[in-house]
C-alpha positions in Angstrom: 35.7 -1.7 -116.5 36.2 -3.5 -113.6 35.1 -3.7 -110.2 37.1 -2.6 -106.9 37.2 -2.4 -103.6 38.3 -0.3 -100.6 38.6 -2.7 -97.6 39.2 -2.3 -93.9 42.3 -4.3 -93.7 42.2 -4.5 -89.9 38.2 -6.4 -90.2 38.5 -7.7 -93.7 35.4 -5.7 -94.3 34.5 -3.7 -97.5 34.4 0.3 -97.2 33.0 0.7 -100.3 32.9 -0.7 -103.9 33.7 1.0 -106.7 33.0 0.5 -110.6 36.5 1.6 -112.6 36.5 4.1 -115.4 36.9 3.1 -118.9 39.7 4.9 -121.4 36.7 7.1 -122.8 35.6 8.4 -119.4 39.1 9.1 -118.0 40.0 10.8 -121.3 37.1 13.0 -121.3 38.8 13.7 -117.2 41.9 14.4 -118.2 41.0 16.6 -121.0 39.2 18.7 -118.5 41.9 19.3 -116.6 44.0 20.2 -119.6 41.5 23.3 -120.4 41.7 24.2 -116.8 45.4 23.9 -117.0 45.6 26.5 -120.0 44.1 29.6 -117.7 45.8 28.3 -114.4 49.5 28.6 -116.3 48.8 32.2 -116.7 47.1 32.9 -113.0 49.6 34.9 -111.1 51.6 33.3 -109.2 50.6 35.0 -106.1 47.1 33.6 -106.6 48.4 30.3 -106.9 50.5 30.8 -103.6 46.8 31.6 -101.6 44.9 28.7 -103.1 47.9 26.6 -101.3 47.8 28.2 -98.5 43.7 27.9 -98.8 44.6 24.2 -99.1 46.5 24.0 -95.9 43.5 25.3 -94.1 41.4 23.0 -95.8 43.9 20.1 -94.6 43.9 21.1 -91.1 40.5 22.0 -90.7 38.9 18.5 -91.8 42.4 16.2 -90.9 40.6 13.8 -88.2 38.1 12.7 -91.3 41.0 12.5 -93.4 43.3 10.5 -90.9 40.1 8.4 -90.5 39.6 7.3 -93.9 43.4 6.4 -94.8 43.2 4.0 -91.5 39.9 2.6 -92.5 41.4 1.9 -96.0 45.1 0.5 -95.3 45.9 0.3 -91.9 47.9 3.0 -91.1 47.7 4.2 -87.2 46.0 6.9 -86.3 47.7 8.9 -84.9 50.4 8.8 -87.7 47.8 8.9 -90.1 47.0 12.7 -88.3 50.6 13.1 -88.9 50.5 12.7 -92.4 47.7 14.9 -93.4 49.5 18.1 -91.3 52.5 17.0 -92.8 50.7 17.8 -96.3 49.7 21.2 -94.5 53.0 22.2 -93.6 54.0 21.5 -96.9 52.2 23.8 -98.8 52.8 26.3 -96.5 56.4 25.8 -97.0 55.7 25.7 -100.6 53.7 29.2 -100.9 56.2 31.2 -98.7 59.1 30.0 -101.4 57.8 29.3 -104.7 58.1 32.6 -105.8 62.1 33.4 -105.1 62.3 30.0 -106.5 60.7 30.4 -109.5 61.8 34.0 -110.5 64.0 34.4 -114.0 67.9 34.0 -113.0 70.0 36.6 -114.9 73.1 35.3 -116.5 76.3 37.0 -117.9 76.0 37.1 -121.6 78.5 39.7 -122.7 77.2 43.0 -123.9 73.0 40.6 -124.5 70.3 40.3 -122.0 70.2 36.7 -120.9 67.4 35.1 -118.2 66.6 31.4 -117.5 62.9 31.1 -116.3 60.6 28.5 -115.3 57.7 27.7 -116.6 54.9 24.7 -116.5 55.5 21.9 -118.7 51.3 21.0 -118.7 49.1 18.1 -117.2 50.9 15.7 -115.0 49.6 12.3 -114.7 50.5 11.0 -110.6 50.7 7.8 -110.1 50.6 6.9 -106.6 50.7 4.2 -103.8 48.5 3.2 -101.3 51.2 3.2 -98.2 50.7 7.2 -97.5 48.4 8.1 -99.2 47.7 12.0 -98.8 51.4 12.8 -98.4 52.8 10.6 -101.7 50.6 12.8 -103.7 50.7 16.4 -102.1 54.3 16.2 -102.1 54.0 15.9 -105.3 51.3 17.9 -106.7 51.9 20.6 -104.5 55.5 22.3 -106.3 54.2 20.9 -109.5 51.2 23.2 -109.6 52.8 26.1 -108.0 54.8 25.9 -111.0 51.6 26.6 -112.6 50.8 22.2 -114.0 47.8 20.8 -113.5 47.6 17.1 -112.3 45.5 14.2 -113.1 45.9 11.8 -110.0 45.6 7.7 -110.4 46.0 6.9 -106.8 46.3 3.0 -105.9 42.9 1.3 -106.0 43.5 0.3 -102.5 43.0 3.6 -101.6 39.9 5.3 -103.6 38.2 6.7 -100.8 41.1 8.9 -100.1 41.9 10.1 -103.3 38.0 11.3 -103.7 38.8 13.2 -100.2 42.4 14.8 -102.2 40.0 16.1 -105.1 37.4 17.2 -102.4 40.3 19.1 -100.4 41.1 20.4 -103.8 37.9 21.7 -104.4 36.8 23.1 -101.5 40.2 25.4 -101.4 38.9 27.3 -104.3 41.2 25.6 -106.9 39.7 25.6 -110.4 39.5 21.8 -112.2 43.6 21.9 -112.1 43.2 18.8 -110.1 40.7 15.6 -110.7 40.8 12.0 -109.5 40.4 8.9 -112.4 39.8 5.9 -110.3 40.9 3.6 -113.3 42.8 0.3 -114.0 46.3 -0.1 -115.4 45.5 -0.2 -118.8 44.1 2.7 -119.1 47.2 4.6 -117.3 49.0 3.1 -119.9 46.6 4.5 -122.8 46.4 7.8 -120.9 50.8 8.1 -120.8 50.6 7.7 -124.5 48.0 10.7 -125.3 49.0 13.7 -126.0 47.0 15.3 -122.8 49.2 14.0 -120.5 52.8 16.1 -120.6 54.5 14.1 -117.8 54.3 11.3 -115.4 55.2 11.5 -111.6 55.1 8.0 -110.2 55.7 6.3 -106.4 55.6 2.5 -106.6 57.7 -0.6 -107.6 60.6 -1.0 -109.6 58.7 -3.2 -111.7 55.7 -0.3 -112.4 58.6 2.6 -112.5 60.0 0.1 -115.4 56.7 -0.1 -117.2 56.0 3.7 -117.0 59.3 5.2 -117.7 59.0 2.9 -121.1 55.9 4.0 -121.8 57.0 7.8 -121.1 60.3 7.8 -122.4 58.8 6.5 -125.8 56.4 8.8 -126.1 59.2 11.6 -125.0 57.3 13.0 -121.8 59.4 14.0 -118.6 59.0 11.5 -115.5 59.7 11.4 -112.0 60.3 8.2 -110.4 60.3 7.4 -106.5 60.8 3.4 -106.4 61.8 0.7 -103.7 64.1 0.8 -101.0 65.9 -1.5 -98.5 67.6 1.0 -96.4 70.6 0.5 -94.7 70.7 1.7 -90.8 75.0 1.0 -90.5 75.1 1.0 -87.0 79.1 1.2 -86.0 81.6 0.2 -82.9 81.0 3.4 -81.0 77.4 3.9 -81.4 74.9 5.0 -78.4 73.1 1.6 -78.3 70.1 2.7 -75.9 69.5 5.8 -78.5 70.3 4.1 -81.6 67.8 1.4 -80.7 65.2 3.1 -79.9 65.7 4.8 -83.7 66.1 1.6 -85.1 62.7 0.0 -83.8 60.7 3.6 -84.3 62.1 3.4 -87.5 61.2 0.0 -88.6 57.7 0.6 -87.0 56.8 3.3 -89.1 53.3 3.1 -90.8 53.8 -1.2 -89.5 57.0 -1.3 -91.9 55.4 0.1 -95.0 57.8 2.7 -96.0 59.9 2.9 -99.1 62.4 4.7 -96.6 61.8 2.9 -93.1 65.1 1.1 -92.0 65.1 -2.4 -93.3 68.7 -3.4 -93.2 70.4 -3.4 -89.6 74.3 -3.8 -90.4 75.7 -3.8 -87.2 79.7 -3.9 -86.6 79.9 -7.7 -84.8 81.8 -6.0 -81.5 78.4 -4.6 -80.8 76.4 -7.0 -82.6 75.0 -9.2 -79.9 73.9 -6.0 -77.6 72.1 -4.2 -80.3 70.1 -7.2 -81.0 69.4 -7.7 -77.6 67.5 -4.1 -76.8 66.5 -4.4 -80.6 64.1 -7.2 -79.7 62.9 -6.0 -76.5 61.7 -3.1 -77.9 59.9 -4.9 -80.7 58.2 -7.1 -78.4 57.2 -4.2 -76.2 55.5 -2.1 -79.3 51.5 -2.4 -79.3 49.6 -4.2 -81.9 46.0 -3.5 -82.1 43.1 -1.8 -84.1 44.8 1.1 -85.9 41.8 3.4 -84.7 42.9 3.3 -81.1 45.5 5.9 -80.1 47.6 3.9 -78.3 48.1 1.6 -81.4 51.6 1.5 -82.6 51.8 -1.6 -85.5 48.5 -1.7 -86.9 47.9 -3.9 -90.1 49.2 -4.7 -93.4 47.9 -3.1 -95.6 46.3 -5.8 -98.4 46.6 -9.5 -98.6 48.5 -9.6 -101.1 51.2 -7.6 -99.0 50.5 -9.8 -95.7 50.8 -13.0 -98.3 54.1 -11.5 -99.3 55.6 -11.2 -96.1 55.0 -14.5 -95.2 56.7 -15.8 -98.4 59.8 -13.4 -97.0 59.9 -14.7 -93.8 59.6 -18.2 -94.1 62.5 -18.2 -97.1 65.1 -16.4 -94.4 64.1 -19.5 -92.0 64.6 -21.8 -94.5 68.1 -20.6 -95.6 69.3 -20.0 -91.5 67.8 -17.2 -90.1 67.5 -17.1 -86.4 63.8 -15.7 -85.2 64.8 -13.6 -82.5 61.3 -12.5 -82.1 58.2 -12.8 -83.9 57.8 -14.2 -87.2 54.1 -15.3 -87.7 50.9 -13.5 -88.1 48.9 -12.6 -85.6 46.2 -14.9 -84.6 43.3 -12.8 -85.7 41.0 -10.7 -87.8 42.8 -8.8 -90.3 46.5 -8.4 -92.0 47.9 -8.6 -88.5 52.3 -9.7 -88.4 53.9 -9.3 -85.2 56.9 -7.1 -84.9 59.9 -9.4 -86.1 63.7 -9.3 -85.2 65.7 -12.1 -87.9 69.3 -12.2 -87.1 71.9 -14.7 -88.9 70.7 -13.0 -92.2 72.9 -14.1 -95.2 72.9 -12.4 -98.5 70.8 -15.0 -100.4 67.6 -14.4 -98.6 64.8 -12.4 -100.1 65.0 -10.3 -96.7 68.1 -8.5 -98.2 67.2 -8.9 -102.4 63.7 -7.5 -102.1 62.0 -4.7 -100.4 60.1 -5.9 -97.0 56.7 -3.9 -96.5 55.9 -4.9 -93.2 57.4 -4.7 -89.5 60.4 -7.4 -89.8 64.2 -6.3 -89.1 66.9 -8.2 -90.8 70.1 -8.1 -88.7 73.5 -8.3 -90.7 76.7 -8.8 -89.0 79.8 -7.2 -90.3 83.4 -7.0 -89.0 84.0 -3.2 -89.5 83.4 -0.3 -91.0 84.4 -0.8 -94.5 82.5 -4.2 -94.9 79.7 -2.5 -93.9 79.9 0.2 -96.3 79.9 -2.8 -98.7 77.0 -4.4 -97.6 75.4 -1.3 -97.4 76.1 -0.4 -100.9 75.3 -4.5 -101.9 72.0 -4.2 -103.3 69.7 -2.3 -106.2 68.1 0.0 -104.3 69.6 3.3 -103.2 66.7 4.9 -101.9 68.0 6.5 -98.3 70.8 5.4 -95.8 71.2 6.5 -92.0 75.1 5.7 -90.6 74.7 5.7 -86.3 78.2 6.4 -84.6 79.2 9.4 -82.1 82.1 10.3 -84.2 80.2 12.7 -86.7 83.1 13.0 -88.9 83.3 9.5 -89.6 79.8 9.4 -90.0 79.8 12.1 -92.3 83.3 10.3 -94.5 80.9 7.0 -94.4 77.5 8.7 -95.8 79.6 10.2 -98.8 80.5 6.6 -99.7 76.9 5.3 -99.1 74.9 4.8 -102.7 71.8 6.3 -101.7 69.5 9.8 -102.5 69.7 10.9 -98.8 71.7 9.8 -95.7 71.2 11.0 -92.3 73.6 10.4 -89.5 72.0 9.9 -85.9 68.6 10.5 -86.6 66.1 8.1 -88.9 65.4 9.0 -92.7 62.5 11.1 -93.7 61.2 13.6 -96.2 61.0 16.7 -95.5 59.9 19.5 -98.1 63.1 21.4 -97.4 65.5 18.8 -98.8 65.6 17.1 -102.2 64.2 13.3 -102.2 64.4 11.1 -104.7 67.1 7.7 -105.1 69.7 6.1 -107.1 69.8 2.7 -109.4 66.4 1.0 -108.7 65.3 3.5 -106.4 64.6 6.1 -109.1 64.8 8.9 -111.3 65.2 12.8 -110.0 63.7 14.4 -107.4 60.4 15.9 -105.7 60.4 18.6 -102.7 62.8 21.3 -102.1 63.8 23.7 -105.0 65.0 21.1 -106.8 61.8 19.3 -106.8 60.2 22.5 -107.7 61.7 22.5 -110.8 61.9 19.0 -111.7 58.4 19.5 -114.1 59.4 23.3 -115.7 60.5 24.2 -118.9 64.0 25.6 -118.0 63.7 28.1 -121.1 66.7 30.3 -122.0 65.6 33.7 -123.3 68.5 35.9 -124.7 67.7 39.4 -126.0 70.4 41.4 -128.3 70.7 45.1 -127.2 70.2 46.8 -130.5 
């Protein structure tokens, strides 16, 4: 066991320790939520569309205390924070209204048999999950998976313990039986837990290097994951684009949660005709975006979210410097209490800095010059990650011939990337492995089970 703690990363001040749980304890957890799991697989599925839609209420009812807790813990402004937790609302809404047309038995032609493809729950999922949103990561995520009639187990970030005891409490107080539990635990023990036979399948959100680790540790033990990774999205921003409109996307974009988004913008690769302007209005806008205590409405970059993270930053900044990059804008922490960076604009950004090779979890754009279109569909395409793309030009069928070419799980054209329960999220190469919301996401933890009966 170990000792953690939840920490106000705008102060520097502790929330609230907490003593980890050992192997035994989190066992004797998880096991609970297996027996729970064997009556909720058989509950109706109308029953389990109310207890959702209980949920919802739940979400809504107490989301200022919710919103409040994930800014205390990591930084995230309030406002957005508010955001997030009726986001989760919506979602399993969304989720309640559908799940049923979506889960029914399909009929197939099978000659003179009977043949139906149905869906059903594959068990207890273990969720792995980060601490950069930390009610929506995991509701978009447990909410189709136990629809589908799974129960989850949720390891949530040890940045963020106080929230995932306010999940299980939403959990709880919507009626839902023990289908759902927290283990505030340390990695080890994640690992020992993926290897038991209680667990039936892994839904992670994190690194490349922890998707690695657990999709071994599934994959050898033959379990079904789900991996969201990294990004470092490309915003391709061509010769004909609206540059007022597209920069305001671009810095709203970059912004979001102060930078910490697998799918916030983090490449700008900007045709060189238009380079210099879009840079320009790029900066101004950055400069003009308020930094402050994530508590205060008006906030619109509040802090990073750990040390580590605001250490990391640092380390990615100074290395662009080093090899060329021009600071536009920016580029230091802010003199202050806290995991403060100010909103950054780097421009002469060459291909060897750690700006374009590694994800940047903080509120720093990297502009890329290219000559046209086709370079920047390489560029674009240049890296691991393949997470989500957005292509800005007022030629929509150009835009749309560009996306198609684009590596990447989603691509949205004129308009910033997001998820969105109606669509299918997930990325390619380092970005990850198959997909959560939408029907597809539905299904992603069923037994798709053929069932063939011969008309005697």
């Amino acid at each position: 066991m170990m000792i953690i703690k939840s920490i106000d990363p705008s102060s520097g001040r502790i929330n609230k320790t907490f003593r980890t749980s050992s192997f035994a304890s989190a066992l004797r957890i998880a096991s609970g939520v297996k027996s729970a799991y064997l009556g909720w697989k058989d509950r109706r599925l109308e029953d389990r569309a109310d207890l959702m839609l209980n949920l919802a209420g739940v979400l809504r009812d107490n989301k200022h205390r919710y919103a409040e807790t994930m800014t205390r813990e990591m930084g995230k402004p309030i406002t957005q924070s508010i955001s997030e937790v009726e986001k989760c609302a919506w979602t399993a809404e969304f989720f309640a209204e559908h799940a049923e047309k979506w889960l029914w038995d399909e009929n197939v032609e099978f000659g003179s048999e009977r043949a139906r493809i149905t869906f059903q729950p594959i068990g207890e999922l273990l969720c792995v999950m980060p601490w950069n949103f930390p009610f929506w990561q995991l509701f978009r995520c447990a909410i189709p998976a136990m629809l589908a009639g799974n129960a989850c187990l949720l390891r949530h970030s040890n940045v963020v313990p106080l929230s995932a005891l306010e999940i299980e409490e939403a959990f709880r107080l919507a009626g839902f039986p023990d289908t759902f539990k927290t283990v505030i635990t340390d990695h080890a023990t994640v690992d020992k837990l993926i290897k038991n036979p209680v667990i039936s399948g892994v839904s992670v959100t994190g690194s490349v290097e922890v998707g690695k680790n657990i999709a071994g540790l599934a994959g050898s033990n033959i379990k079904k994951f789900v991996l969201e990774l990294g990004g470092s999205d490309p915003f391709v921003v061509l010769d004909d684009a609206d540059i007022n409109f597209t920069c305001k996307n671009a810095s709203d974009s970059r912004l979001i949660n102060s930078g910490q988004s697998c799918i916030a913008a983090k490449r700008f690769i900007v045709v060189k005709d238009i380079a210099k302007e879009f840079a320009e209005r790029l900066v101004e806008l950055m400069k003009d975006s308020k930094i402050g205590s994530p508590l205060d409405a008006d906030t619109e970059v509040g802090p990073l979210a750990t040390s580590q993270q605001f250490h990391t930053l640092k380390v990615q900044v100074s290395d662009a410097i080093r090899k060329g990059a021009k600071v536009e804008c920016g580029g230091r922490a802010v003199n202050s209490p806290g995991y403060f960076f100010e909103p950054t604009v780097l421009t002469n950004v060459k291909k060897n800095m750690k700006v374009v090779n590694e994800e940047v979890f903080g509120p720093v754009a990297s502009v890329i010059v290219v000559k046209d279109e086709e370079e920047a569909i390489t560029v674009a395409n240049g890296t691991r990650f393949g997470l989500g793309a957005s292509v800005w030009t007022k030629d929509i069928e150009r835009g749309e011939r560009i996306a198609r070419k684009i590596d990447s799980g989603t691509v949205f054209i004129n308009d910033f990337v997001r998820s969105d329960p109606r669509l299918p999220f997930g990325g390619t190469k380092e970005s990850g492995i198959g997909r959560e919301l939408s029907r597809y996401g539905l299904l992603e933890f069923t037994n798709i089970k053929s069932i063939v009966t011969n008309k005697l």
